[in-house]
VOVOPA-76810 format. One record per residue: residue number from 1; x, y, z of N, C-alpha, C in turn; residue in three letters. Coordinates in steps of 0.1 Angstrom, whole numbers, always signed. Each point is the difference from the previous one (the first is absolute). Example, Ala and Ser with C-alpha at 12.3 -4.5 7.8 and 13.67 -1.06 7.14 Angstrom:
BEGIN
{site 1; {+132; -57; +78}; {-9; +12; +0}; {+9; +12; +0}; "ala"}
{site 2; {-4; +11; -7}; {+9; +11; +0}; {-8; +11; +8}; "ser"}
//
This chain:
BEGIN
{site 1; {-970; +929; +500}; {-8; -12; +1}; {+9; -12; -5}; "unk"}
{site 2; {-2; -10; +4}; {+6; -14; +0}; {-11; -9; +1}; "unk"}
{site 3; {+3; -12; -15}; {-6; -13; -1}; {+9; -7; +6}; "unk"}
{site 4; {-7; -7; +8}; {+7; -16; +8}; {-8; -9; -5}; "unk"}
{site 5; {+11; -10; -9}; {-4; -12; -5}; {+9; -11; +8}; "unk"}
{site 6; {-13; -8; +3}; {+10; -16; +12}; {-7; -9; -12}; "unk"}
{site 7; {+11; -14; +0}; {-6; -11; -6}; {+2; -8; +12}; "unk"}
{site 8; {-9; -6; +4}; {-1; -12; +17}; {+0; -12; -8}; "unk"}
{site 9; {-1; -5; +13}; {-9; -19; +1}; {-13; +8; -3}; "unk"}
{site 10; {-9; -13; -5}; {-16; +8; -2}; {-2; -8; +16}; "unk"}
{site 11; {+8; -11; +9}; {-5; -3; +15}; {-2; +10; +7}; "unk"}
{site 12; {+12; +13; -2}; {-3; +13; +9}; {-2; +11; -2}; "unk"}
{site 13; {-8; -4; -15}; {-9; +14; -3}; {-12; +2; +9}; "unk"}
{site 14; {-7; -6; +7}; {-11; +1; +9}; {+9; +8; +11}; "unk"}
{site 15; {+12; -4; +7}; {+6; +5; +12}; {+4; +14; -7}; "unk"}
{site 16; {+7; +2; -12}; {+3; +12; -3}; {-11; +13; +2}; "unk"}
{site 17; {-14; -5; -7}; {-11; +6; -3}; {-6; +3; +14}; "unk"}
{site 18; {+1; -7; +9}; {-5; +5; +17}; {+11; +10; +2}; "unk"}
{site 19; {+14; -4; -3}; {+5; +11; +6}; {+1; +9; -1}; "unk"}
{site 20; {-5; +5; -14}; {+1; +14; -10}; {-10; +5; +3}; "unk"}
{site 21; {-11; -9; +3}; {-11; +3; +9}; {-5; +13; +12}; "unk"}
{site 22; {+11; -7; +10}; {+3; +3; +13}; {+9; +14; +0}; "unk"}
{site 23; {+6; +0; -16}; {+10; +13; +3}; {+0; +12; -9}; "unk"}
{site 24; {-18; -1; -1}; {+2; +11; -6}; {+1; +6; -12}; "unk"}
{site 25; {+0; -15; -13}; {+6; +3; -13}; {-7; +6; -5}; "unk"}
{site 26; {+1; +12; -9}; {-13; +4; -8}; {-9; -3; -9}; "unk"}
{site 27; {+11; -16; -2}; {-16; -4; -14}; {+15; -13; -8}; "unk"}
{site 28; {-4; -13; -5}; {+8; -6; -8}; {-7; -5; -11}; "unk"}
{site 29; {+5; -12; -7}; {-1; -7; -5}; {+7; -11; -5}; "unk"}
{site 30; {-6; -16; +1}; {+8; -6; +4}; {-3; -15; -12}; "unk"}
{site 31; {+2; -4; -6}; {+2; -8; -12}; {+6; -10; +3}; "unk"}
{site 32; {+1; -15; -6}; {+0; -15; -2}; {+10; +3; -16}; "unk"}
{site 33; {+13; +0; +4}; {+9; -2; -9}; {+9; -13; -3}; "unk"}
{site 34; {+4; -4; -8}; {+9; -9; -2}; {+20; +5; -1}; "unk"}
{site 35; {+5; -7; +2}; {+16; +0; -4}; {+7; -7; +9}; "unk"}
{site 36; {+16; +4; -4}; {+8; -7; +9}; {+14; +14; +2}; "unk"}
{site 37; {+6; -7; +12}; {+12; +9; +2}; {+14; -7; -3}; "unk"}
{site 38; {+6; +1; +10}; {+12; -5; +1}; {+3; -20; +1}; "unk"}
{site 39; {-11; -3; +8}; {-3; -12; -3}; {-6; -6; -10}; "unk"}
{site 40; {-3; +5; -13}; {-4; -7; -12}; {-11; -8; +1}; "unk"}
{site 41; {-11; +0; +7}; {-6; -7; +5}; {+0; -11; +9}; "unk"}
{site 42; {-6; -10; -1}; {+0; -11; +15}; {-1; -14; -9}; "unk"}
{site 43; {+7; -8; +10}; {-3; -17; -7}; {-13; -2; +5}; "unk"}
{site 44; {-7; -7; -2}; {-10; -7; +3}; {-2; -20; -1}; "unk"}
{site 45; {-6; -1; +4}; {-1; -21; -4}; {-14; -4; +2}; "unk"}
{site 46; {-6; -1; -8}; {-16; -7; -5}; {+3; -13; -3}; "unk"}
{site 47; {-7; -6; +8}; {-2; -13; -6}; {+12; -9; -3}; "unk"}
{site 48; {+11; +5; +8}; {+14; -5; -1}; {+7; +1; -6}; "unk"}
{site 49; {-5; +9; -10}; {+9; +10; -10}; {+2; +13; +4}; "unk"}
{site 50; {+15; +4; +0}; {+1; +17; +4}; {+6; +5; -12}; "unk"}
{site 51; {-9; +14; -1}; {+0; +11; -11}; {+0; +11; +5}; "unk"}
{site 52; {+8; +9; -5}; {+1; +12; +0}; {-14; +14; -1}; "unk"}
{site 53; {+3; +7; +10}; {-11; +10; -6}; {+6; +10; -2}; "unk"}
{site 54; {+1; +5; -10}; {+5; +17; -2}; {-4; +6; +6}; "unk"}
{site 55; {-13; +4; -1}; {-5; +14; +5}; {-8; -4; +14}; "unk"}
{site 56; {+0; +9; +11}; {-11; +1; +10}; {-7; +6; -1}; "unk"}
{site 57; {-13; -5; +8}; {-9; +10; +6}; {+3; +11; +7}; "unk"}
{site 58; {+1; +13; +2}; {+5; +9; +11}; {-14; +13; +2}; "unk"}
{site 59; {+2; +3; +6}; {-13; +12; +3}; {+10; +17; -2}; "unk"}
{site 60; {-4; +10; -9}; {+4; +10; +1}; {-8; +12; +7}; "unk"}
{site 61; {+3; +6; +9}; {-4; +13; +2}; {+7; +13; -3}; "unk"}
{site 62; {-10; +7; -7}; {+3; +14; +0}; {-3; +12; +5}; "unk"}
{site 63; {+7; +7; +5}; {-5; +14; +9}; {+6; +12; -4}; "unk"}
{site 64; {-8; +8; -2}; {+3; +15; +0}; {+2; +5; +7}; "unk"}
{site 65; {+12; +10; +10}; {-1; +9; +17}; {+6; +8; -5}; "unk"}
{site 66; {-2; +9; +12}; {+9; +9; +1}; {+15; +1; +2}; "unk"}
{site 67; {+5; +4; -6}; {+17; -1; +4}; {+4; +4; +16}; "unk"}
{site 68; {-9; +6; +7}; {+3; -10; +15}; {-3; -8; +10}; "unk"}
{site 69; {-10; -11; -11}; {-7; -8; +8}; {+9; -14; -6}; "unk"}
{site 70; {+7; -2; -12}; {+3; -10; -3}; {+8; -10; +9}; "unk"}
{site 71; {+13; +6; +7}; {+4; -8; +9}; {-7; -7; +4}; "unk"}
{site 72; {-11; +9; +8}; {-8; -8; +9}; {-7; -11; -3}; "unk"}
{site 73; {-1; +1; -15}; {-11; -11; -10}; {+9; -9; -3}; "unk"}
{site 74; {+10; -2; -3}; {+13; -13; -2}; {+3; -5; +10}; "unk"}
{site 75; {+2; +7; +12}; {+1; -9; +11}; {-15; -9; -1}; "unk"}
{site 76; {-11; +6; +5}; {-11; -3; +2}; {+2; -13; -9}; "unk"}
{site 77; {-4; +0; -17}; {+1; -12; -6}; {+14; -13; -1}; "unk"}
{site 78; {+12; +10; +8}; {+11; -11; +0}; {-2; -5; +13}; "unk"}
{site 79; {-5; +4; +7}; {-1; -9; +17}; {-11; -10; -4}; "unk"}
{site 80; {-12; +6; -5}; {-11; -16; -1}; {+2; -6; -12}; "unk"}
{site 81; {+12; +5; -9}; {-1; -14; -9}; {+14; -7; +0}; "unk"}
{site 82; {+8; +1; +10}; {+14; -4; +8}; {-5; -16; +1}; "unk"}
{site 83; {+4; -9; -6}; {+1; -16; +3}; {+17; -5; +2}; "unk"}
{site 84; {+6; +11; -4}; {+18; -4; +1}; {+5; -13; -9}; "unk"}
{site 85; {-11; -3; -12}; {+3; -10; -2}; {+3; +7; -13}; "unk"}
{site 86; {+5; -5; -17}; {+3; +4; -9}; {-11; -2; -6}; "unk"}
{site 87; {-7; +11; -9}; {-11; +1; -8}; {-4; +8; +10}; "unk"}
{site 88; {+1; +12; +10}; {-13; +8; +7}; {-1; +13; -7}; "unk"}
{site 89; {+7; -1; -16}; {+2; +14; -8}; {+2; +10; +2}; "unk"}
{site 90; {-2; +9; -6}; {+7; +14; -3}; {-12; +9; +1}; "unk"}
{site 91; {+8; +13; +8}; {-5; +13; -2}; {+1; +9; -10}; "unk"}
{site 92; {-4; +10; -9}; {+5; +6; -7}; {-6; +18; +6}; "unk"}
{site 93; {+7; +9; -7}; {-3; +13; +8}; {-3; +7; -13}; "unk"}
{site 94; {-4; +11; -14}; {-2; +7; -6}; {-7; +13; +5}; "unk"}
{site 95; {+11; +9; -6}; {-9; +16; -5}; {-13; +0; -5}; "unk"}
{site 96; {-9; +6; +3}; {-10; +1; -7}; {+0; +17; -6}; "unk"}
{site 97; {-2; +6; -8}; {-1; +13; -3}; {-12; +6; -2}; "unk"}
{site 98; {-11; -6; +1}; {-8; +6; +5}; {-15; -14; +2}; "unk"}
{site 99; {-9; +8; +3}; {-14; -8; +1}; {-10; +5; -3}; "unk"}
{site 100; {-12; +1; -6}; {-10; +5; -7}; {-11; -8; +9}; "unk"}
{site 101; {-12; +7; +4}; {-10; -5; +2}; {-16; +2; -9}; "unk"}
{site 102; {+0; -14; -8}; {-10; +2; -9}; {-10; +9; +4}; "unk"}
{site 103; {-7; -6; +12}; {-17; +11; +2}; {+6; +13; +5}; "unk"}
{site 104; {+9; +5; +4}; {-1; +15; +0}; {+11; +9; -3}; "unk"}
{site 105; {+11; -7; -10}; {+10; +6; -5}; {+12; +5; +7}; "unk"}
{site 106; {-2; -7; +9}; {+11; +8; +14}; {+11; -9; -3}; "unk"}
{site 107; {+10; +7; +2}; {+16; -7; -1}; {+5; +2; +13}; "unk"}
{site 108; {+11; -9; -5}; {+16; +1; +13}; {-12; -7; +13}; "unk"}
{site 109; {+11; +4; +12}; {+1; -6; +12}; {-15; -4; +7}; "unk"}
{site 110; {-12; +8; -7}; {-14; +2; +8}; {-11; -14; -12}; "unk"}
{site 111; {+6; -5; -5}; {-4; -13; -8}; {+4; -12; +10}; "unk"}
{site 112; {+11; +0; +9}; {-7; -12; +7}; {+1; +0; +10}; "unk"}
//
């Protein structure tokens, strides 16, 4: 089993979320995060003053699969959150070693 964690635009978390939709994912969750990457955040100018923002808004999703459905699930989320512009974030991939299911104690691969 594999967690896939993406940090997006929160603009193409809705397009992400149809597509994961459409393909089958077995189940996410998806959260209103703040930070920054490589760009340190963004300038901004209010009122004719420009200030810096540190941190962004970004949207994270997280998913549990199977180890051979993941490919299919990174493509899936790196095609609909593709803007080619800098800030369309990162995928990340983790082991998971196992999964417990509270209401009926069943582990491994039949939990999700």
């Amino acid at each position: 089993m594999k967690k896939i964690e993406a940090v997006i635009r929160p603009t193409k978390a809705g397009d992400v979320y149809a597509a994961l939709g459409g393909a089958n994912c077995p189940g996410l969750m998806m959260t209103e995060i703040e930070g920054h990457g490589r760009q340190q955040g963004v300038e901004q100018e209010f009122r004719g003053k420009k200030y810096k923002t540190g941190l962004l808004t970004k949207a994270k999703i997280e998913i549990v699969a199977n180890d051979e459905d993941v490919d299919r699930i990174v493509k899936v989320i790196r095609d609909a959150a593709l803007t080619g512009k800098e800030g369309d974030g990162k995928i990340f991939v983790y082991t998971i070693d196992d999964a417990i299911q509270i209401r009926t104690g069943d582990r491994g691969k039949t939990t999700i």
